[in-house]
N, CA, C and O atoms as a GROMACS GRO file, in nm:
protein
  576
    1UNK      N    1   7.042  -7.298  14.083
    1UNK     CA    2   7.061  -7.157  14.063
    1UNK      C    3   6.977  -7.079  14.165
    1UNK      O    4   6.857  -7.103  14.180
    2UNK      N    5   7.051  -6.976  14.243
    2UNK     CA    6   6.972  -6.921  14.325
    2UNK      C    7   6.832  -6.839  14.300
    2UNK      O    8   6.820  -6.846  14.177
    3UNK      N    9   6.732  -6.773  14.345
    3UNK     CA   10   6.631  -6.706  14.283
    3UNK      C   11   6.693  -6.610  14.295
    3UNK      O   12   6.779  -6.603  14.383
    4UNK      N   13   6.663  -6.495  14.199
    4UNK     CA   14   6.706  -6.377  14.212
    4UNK      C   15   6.597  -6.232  14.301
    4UNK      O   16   6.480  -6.226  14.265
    5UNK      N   17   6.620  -6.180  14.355
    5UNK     CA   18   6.513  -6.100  14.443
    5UNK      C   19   6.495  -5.981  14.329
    5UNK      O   20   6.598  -5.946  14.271
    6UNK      N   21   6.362  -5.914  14.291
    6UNK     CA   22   6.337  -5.802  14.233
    6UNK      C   23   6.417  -5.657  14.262
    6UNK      O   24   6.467  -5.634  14.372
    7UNK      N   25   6.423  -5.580  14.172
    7UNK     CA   26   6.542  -5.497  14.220
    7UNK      C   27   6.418  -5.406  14.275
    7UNK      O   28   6.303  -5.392  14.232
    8UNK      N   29   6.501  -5.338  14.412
    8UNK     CA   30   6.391  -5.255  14.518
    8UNK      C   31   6.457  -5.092  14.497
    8UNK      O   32   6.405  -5.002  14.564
    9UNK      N   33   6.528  -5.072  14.439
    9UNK     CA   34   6.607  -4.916  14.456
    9UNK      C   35   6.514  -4.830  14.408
    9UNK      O   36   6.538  -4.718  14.452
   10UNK      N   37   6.441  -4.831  14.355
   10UNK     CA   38   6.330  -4.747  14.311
   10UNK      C   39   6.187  -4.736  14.405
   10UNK      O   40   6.130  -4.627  14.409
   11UNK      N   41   6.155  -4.802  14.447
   11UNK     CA   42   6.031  -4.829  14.535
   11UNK      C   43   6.075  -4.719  14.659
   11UNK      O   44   6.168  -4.674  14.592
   12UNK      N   45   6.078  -4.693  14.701
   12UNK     CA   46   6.097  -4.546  14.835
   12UNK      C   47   6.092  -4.459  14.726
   12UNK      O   48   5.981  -4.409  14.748
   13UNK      N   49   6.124  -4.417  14.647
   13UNK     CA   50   6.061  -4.333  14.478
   13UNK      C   51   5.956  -4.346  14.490
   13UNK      O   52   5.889  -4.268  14.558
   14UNK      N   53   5.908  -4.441  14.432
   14UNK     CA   54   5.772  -4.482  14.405
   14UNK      C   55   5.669  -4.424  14.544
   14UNK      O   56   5.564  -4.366  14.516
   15UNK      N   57   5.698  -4.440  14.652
   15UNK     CA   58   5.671  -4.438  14.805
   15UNK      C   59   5.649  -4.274  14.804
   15UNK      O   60   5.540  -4.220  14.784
   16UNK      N   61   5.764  -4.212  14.826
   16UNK     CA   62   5.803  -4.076  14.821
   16UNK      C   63   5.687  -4.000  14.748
   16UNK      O   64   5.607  -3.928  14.810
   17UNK      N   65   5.682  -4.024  14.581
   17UNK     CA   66   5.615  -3.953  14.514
   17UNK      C   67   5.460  -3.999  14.502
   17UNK      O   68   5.382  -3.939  14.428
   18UNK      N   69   5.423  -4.108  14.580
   18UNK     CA   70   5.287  -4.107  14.605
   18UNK      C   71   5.219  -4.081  14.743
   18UNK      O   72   5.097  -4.094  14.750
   19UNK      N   73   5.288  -4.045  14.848
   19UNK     CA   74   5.280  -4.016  14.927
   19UNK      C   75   5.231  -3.811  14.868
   19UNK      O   76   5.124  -3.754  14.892
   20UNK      N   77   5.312  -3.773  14.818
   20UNK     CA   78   5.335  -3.600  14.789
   20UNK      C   79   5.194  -3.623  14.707
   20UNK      O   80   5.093  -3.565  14.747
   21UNK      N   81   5.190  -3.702  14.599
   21UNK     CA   82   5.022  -3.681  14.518
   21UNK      C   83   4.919  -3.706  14.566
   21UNK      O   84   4.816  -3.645  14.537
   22UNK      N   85   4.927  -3.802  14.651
   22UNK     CA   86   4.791  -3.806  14.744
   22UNK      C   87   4.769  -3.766  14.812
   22UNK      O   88   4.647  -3.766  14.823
   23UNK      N   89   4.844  -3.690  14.933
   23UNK     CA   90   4.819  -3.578  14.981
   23UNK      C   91   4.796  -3.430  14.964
   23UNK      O   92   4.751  -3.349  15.045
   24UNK      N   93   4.841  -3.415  14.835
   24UNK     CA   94   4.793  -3.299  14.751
   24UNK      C   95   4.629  -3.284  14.703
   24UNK      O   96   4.554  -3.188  14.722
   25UNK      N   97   4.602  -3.406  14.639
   25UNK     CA   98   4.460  -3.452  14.587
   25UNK      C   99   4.362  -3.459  14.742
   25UNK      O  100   4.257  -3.399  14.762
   26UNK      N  101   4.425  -3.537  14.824
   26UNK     CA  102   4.343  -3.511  14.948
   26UNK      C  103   4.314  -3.400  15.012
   26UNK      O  104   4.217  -3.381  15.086
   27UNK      N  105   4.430  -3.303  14.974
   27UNK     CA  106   4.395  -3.191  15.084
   27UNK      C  107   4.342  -3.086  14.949
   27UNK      O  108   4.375  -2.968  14.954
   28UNK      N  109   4.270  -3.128  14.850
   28UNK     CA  110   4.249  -3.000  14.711
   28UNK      C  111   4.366  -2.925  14.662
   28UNK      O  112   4.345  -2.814  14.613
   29UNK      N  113   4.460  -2.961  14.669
   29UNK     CA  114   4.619  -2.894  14.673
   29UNK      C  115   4.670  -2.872  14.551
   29UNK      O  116   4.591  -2.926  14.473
   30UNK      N  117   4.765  -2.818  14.487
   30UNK     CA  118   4.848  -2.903  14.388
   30UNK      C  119   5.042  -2.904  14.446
   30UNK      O  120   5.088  -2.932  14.556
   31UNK      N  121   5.086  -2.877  14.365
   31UNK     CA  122   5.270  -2.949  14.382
   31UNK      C  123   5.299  -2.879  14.332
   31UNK      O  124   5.230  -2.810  14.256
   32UNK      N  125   5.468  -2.862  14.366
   32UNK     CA  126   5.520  -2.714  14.340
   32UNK      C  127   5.648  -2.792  14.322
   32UNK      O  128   5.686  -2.816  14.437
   33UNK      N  129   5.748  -2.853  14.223
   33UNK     CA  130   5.884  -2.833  14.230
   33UNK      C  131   5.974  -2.784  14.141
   33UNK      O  132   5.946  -2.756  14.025
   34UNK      N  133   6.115  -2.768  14.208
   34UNK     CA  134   6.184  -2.711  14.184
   34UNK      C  135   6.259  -2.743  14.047
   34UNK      O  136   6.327  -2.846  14.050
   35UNK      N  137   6.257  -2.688  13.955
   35UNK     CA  138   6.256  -2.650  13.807
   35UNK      C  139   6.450  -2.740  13.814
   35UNK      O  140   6.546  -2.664  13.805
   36UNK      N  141   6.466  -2.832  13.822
   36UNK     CA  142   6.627  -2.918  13.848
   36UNK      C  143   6.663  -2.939  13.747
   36UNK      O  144   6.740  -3.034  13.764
   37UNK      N  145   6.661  -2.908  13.611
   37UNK     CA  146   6.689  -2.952  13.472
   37UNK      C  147   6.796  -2.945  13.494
   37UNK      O  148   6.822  -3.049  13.553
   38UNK      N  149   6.912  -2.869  13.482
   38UNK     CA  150   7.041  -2.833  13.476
   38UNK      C  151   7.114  -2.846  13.647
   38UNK      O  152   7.223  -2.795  13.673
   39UNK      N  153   7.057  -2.899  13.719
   39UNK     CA  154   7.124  -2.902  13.833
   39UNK      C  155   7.267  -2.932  13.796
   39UNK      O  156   7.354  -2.852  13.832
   40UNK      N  157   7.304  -3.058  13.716
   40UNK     CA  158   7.399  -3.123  13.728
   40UNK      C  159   7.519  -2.991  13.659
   40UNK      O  160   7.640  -3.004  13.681
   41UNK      N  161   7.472  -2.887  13.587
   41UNK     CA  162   7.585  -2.790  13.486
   41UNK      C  163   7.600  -2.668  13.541
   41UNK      O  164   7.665  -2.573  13.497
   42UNK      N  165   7.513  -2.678  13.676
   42UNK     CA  166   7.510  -2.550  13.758
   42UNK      C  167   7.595  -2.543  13.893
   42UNK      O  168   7.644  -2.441  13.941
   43UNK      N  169   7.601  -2.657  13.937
   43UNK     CA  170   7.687  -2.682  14.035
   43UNK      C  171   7.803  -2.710  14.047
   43UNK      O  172   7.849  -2.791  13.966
   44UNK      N  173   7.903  -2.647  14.163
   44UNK     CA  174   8.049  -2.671  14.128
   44UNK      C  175   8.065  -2.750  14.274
   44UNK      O  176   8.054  -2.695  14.383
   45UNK      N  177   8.100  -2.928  14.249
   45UNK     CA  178   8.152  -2.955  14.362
   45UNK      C  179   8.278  -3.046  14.331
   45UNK      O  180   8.338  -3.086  14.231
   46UNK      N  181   8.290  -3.060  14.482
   46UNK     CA  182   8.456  -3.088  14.473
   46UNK      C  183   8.423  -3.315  14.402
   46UNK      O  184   8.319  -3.380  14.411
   47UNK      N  185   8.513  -3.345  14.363
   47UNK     CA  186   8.488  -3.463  14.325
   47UNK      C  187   8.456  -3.562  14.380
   47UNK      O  188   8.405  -3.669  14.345
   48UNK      N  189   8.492  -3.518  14.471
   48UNK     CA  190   8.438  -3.669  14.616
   48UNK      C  191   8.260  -3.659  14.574
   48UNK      O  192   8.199  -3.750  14.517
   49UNK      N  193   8.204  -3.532  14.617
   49UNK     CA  194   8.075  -3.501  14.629
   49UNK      C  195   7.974  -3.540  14.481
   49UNK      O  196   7.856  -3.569  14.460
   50UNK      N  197   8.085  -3.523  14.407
   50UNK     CA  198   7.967  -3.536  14.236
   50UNK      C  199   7.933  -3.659  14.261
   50UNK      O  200   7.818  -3.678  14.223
   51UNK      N  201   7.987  -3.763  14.314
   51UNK     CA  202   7.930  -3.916  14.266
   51UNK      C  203   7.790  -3.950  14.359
   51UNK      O  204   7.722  -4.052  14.347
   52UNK      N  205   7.766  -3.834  14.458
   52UNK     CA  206   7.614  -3.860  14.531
   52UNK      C  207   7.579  -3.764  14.485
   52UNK      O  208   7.483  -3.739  14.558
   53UNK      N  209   7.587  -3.638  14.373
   53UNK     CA  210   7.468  -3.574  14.336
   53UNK      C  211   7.445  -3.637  14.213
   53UNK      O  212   7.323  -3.626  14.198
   54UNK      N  213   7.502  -3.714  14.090
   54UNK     CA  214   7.467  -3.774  14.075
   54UNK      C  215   7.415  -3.917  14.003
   54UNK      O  216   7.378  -3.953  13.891
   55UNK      N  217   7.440  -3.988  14.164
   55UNK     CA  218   7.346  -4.082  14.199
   55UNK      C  219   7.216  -4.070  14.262
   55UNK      O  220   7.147  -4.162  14.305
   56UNK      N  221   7.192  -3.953  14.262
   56UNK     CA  222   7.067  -3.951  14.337
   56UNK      C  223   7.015  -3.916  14.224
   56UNK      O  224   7.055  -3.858  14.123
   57UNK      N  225   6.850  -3.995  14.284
   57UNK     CA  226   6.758  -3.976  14.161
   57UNK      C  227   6.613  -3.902  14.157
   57UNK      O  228   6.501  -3.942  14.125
   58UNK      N  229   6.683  -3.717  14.223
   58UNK     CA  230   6.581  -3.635  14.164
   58UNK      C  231   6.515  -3.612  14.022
   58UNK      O  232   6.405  -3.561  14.001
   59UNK      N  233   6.598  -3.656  13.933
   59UNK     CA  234   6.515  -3.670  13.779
   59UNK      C  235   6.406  -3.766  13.782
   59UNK      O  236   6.299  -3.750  13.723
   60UNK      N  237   6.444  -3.894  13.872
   60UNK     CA  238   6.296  -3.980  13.887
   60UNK      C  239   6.210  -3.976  13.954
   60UNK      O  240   6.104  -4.033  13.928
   61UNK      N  241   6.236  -3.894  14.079
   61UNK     CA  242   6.108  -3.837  14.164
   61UNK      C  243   6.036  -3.716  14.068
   61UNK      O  244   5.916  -3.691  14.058
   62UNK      N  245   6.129  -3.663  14.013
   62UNK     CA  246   6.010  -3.558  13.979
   62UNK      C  247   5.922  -3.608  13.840
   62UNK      O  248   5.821  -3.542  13.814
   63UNK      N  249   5.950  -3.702  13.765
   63UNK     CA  250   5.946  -3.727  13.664
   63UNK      C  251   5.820  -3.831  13.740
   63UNK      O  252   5.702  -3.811  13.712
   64UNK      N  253   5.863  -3.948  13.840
   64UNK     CA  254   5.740  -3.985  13.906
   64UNK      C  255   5.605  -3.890  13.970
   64UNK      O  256   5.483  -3.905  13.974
   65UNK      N  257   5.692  -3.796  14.013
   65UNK     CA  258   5.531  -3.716  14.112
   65UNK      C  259   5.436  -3.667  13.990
   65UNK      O  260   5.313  -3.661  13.999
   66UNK      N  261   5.531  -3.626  13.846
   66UNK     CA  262   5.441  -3.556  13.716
   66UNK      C  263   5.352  -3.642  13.673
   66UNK      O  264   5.232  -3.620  13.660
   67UNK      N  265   5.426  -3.767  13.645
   67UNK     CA  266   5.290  -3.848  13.609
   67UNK      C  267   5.181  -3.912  13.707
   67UNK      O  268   5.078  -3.966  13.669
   68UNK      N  269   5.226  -3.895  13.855
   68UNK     CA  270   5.113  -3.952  13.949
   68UNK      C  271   5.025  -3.843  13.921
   68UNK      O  272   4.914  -3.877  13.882
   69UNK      N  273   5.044  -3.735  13.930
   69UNK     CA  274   4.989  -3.590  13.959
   69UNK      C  275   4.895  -3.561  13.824
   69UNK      O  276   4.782  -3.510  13.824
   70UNK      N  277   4.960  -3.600  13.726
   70UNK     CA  278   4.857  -3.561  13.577
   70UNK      C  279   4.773  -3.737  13.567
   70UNK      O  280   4.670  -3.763  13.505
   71UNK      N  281   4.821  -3.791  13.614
   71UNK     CA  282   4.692  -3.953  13.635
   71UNK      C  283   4.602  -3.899  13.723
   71UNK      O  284   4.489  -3.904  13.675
   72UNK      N  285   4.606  -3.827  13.884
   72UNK     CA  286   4.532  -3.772  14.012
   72UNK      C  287   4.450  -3.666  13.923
   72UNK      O  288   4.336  -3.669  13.970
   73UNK      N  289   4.454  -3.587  13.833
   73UNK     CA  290   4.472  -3.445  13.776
   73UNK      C  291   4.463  -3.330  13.904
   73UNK      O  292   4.385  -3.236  13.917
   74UNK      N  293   4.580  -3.380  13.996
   74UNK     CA  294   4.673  -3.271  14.046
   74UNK      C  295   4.736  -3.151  13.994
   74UNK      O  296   4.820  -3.173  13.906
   75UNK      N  297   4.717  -3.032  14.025
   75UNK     CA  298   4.816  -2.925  13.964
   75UNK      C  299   4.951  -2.934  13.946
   75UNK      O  300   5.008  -2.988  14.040
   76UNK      N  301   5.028  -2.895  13.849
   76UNK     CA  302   5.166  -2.909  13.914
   76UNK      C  303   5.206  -2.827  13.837
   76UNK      O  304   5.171  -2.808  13.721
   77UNK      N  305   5.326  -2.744  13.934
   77UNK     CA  306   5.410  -2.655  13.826
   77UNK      C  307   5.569  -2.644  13.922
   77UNK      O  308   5.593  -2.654  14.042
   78UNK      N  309   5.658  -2.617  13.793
   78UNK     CA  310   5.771  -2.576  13.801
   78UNK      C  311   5.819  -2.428  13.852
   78UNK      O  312   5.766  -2.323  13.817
   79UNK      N  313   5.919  -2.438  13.933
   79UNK     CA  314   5.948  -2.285  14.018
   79UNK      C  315   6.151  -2.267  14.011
   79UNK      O  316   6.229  -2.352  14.052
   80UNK      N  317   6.183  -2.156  13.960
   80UNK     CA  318   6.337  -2.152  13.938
   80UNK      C  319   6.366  -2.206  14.108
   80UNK      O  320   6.294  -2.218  14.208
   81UNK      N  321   6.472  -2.221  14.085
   81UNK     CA  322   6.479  -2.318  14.192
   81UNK      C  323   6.658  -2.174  14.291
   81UNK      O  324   6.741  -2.173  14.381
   82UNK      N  325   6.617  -2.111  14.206
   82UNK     CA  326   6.757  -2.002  14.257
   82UNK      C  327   6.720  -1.914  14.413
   82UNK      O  328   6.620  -1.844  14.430
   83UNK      N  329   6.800  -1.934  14.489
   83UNK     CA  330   6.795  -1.881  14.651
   83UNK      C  331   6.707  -1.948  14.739
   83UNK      O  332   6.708  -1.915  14.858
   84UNK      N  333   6.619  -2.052  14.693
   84UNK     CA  334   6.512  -2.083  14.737
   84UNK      C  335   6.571  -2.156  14.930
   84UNK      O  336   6.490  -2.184  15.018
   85UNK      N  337   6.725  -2.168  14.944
   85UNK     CA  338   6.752  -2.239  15.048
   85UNK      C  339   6.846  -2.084  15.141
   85UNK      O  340   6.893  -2.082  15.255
   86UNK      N  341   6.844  -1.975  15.041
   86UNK     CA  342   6.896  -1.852  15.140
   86UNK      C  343   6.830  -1.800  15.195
   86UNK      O  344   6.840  -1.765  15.312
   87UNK      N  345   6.680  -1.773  15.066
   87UNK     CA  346   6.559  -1.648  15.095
   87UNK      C  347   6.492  -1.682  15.212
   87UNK      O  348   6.452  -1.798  15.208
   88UNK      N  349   6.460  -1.613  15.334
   88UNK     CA  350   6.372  -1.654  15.434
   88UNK      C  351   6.249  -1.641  15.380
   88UNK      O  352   6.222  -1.561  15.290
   89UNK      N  353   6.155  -1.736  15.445
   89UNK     CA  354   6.032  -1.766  15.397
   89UNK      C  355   5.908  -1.601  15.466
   89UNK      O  356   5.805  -1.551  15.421
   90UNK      N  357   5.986  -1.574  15.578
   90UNK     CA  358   5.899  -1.465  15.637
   90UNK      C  359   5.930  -1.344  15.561
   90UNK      O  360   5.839  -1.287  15.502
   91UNK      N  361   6.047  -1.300  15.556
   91UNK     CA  362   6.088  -1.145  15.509
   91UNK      C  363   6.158  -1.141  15.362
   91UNK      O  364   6.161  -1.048  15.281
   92UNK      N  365   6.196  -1.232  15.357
   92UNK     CA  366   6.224  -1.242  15.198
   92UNK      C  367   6.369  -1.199  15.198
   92UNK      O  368   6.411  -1.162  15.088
   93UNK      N  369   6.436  -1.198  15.277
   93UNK     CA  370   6.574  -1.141  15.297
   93UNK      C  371   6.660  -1.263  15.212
   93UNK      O  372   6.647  -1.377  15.256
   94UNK      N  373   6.715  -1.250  15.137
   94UNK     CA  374   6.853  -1.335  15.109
   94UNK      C  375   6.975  -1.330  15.100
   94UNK      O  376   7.034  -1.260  15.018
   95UNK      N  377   7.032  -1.405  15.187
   95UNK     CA  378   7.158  -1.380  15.234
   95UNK      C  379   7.201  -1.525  15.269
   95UNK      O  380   7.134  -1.600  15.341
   96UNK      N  381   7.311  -1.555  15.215
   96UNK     CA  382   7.433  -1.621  15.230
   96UNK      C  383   7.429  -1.698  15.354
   96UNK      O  384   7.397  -1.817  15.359
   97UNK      N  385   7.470  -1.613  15.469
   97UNK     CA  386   7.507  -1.596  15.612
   97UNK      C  387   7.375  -1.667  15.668
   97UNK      O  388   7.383  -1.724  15.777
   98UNK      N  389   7.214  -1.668  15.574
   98UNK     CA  390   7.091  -1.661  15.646
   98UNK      C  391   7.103  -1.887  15.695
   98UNK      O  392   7.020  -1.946  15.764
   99UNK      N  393   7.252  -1.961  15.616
   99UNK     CA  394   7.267  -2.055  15.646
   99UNK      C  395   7.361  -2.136  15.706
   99UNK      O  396   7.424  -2.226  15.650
  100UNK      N  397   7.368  -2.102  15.823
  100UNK     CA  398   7.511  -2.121  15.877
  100UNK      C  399   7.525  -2.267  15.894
  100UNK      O  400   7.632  -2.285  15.953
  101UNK      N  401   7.476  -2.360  15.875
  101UNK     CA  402   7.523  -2.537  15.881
  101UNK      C  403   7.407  -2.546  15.742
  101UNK      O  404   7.325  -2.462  15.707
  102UNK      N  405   7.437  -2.676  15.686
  102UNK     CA  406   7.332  -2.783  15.623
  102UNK      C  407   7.186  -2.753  15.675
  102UNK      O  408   7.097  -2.705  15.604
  103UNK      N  409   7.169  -2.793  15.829
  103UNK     CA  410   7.058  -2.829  15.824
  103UNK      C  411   6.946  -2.684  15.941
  103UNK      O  412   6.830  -2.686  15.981
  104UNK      N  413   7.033  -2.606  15.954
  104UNK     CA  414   6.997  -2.443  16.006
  104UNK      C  415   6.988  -2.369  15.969
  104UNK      O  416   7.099  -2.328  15.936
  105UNK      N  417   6.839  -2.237  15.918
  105UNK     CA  418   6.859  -2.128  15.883
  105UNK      C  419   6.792  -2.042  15.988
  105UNK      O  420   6.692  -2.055  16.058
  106UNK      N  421   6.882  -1.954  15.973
  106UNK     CA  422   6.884  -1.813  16.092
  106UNK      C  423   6.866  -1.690  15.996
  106UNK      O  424   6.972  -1.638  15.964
  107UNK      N  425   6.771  -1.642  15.953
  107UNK     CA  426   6.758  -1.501  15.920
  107UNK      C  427   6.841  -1.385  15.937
  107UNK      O  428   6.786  -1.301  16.010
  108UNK      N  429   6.968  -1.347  15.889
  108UNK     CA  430   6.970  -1.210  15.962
  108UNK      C  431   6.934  -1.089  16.012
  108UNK      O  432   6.972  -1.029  16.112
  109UNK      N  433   6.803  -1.045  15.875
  109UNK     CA  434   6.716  -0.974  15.866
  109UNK      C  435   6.628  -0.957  16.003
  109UNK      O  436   6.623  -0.849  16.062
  110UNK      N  437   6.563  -1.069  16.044
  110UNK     CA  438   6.440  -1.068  16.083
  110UNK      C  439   6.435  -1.209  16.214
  110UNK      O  440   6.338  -1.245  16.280
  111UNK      N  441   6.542  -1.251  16.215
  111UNK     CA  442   6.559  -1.338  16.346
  111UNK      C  443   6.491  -1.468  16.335
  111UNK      O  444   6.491  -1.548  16.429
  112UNK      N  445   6.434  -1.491  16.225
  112UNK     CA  446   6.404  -1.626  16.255
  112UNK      C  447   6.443  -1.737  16.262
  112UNK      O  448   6.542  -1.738  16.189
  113UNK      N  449   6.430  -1.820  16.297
  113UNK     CA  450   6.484  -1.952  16.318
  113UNK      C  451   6.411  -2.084  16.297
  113UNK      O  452   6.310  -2.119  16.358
  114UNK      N  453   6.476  -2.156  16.202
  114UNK     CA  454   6.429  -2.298  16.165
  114UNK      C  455   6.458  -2.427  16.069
  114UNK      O  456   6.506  -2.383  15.965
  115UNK      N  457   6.452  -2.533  16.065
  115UNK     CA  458   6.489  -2.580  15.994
  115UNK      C  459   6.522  -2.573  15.842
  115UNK      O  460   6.415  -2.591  15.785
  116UNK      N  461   6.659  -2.550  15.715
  116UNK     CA  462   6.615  -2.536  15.635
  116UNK      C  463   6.582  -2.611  15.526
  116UNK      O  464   6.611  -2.572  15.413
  117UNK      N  465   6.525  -2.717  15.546
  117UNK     CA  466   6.428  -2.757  15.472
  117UNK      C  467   6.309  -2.739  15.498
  117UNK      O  468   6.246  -2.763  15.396
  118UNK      N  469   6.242  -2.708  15.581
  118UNK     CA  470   6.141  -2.609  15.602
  118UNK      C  471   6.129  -2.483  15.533
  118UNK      O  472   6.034  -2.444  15.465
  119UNK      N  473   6.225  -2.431  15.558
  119UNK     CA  474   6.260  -2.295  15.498
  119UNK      C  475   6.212  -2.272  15.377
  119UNK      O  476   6.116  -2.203  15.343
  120UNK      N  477   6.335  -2.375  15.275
  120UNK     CA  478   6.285  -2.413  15.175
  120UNK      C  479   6.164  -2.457  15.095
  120UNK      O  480   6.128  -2.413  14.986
  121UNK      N  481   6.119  -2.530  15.153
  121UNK     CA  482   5.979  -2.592  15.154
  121UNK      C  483   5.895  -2.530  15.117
  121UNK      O  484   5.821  -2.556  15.022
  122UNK      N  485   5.890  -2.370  15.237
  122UNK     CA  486   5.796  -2.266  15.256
  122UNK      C  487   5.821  -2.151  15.080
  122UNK      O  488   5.730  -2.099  15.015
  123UNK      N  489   5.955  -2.146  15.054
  123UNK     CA  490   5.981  -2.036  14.927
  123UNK      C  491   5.928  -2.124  14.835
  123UNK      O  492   5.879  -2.059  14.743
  124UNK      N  493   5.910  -2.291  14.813
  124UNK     CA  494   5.924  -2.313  14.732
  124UNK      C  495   5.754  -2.325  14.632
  124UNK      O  496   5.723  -2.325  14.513
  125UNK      N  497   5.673  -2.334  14.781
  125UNK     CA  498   5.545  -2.359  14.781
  125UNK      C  499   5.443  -2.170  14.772
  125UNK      O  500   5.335  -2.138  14.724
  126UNK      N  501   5.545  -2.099  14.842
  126UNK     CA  502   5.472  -1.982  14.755
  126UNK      C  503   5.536  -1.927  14.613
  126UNK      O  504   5.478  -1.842  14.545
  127UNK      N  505   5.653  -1.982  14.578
  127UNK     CA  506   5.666  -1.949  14.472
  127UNK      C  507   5.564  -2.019  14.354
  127UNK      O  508   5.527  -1.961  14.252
  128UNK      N  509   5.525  -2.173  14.396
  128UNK     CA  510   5.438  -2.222  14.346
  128UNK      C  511   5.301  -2.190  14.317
  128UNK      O  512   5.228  -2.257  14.245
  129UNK      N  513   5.265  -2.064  14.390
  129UNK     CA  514   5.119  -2.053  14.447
  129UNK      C  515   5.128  -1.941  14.290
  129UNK      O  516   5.057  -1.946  14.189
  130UNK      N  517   5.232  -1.856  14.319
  130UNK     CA  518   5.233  -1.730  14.214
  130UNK      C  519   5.233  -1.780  14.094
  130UNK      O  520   5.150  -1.745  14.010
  131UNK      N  521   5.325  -1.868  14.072
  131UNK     CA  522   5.320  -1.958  13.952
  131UNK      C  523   5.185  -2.002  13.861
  131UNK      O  524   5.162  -2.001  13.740
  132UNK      N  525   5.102  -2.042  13.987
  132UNK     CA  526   4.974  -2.073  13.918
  132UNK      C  527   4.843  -2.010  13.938
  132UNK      O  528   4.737  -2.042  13.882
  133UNK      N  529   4.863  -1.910  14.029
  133UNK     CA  530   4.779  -1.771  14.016
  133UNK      C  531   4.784  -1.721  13.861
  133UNK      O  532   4.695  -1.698  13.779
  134UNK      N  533   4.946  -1.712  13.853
  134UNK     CA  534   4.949  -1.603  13.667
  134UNK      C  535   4.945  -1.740  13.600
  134UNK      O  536   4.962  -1.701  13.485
  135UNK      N  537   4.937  -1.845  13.591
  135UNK     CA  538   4.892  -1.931  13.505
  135UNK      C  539   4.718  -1.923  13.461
  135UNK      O  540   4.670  -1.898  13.351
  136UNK      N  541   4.679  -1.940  13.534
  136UNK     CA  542   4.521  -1.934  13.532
  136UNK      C  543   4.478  -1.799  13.519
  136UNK      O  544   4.373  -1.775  13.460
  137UNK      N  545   4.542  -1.714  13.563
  137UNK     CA  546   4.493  -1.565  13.508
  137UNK      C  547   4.513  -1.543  13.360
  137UNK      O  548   4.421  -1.498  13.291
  138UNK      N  549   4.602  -1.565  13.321
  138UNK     CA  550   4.647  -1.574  13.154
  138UNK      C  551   4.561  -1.669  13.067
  138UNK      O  552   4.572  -1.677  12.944
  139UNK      N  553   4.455  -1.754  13.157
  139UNK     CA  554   4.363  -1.827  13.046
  139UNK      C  555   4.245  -1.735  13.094
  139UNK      O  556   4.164  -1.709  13.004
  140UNK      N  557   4.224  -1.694  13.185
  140UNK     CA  558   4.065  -1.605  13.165
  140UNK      C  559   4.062  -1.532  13.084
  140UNK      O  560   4.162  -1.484  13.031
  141UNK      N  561   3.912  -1.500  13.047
  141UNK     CA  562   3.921  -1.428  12.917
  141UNK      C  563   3.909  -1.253  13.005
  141UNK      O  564   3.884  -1.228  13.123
  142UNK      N  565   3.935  -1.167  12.895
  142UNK     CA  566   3.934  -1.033  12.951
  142UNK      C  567   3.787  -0.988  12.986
  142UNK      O  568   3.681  -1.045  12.959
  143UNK      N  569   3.807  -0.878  13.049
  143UNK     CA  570   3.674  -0.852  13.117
  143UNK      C  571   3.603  -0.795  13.006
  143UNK      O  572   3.686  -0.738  12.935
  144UNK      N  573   3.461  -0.783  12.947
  144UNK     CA  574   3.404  -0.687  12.859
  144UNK      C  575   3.418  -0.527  12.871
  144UNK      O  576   3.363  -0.454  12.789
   0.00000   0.00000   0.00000
């Protein structure tokens, strides 16, 4: 009987989301993602496309980075995850048009130019910041 090899489909997961916690913990940081609960009841795609959204396994990255991150005691919080790939990260403009391919955003507003996952990246990490500014403000106590 042949040996059987360990199943590996998860490990670049595993990779992925410890890579994001330890560099968070290293740099004093915390993590910011995008609030995906309902991805799957929010999106309208054509049928070819549903069988790679999903198979992909954003429920286990994020579900991995939470528990690396609360083992590290990394910050982490959830951010609506709505315009975050229209809104430019500089001017805040959102627009449609601000994505003319997959992997290009062009501002109309304000001319910028750059990758958008970058883009993204950038809304998603100050939306994160606000997130846990009014988190921690809401546990101080009031002033006398």
């Amino acid at each position: 009987m042949p040996e059987r090899k360990p199943a590996t489909w998860w490990r670049p997961t595993h990779r992925i989301s410890k890579s994001v916690v330890t560099t968070a913990e290293r740099t004093s940081r915390g993590a910011a993602l995008e609030g995906l609960s309902s991805i799957r009841e929010r999106v309208r795609l054509r049928k070819d496309q549903r069988t790679s959204l999903h198979s992909w396994s954003f429920h286990q990255l994020g579900a991995f980075i939470a528990y690396k991150a609360k083992r590290a005691g990394v910050p982490l919080v959830y951010v609506d995850p709505a315009y975050t790939s229209r809104q430019c990260c500089e001017c805040g403009h959102i627009d449609r048009k601000n994505r003319p391919n997959q992997a290009e955003f062009t501002c109309n507003a304000c001319g910028v130019t750059m990758h958008a996952d970058y883009n993204s990246s950038r809304n998603i990490a100050a939306r994160g910041a606000v997130a846990w500014t009014a988190g921690r403000q809401s546990c101080l106590p009031e002033p006398a």
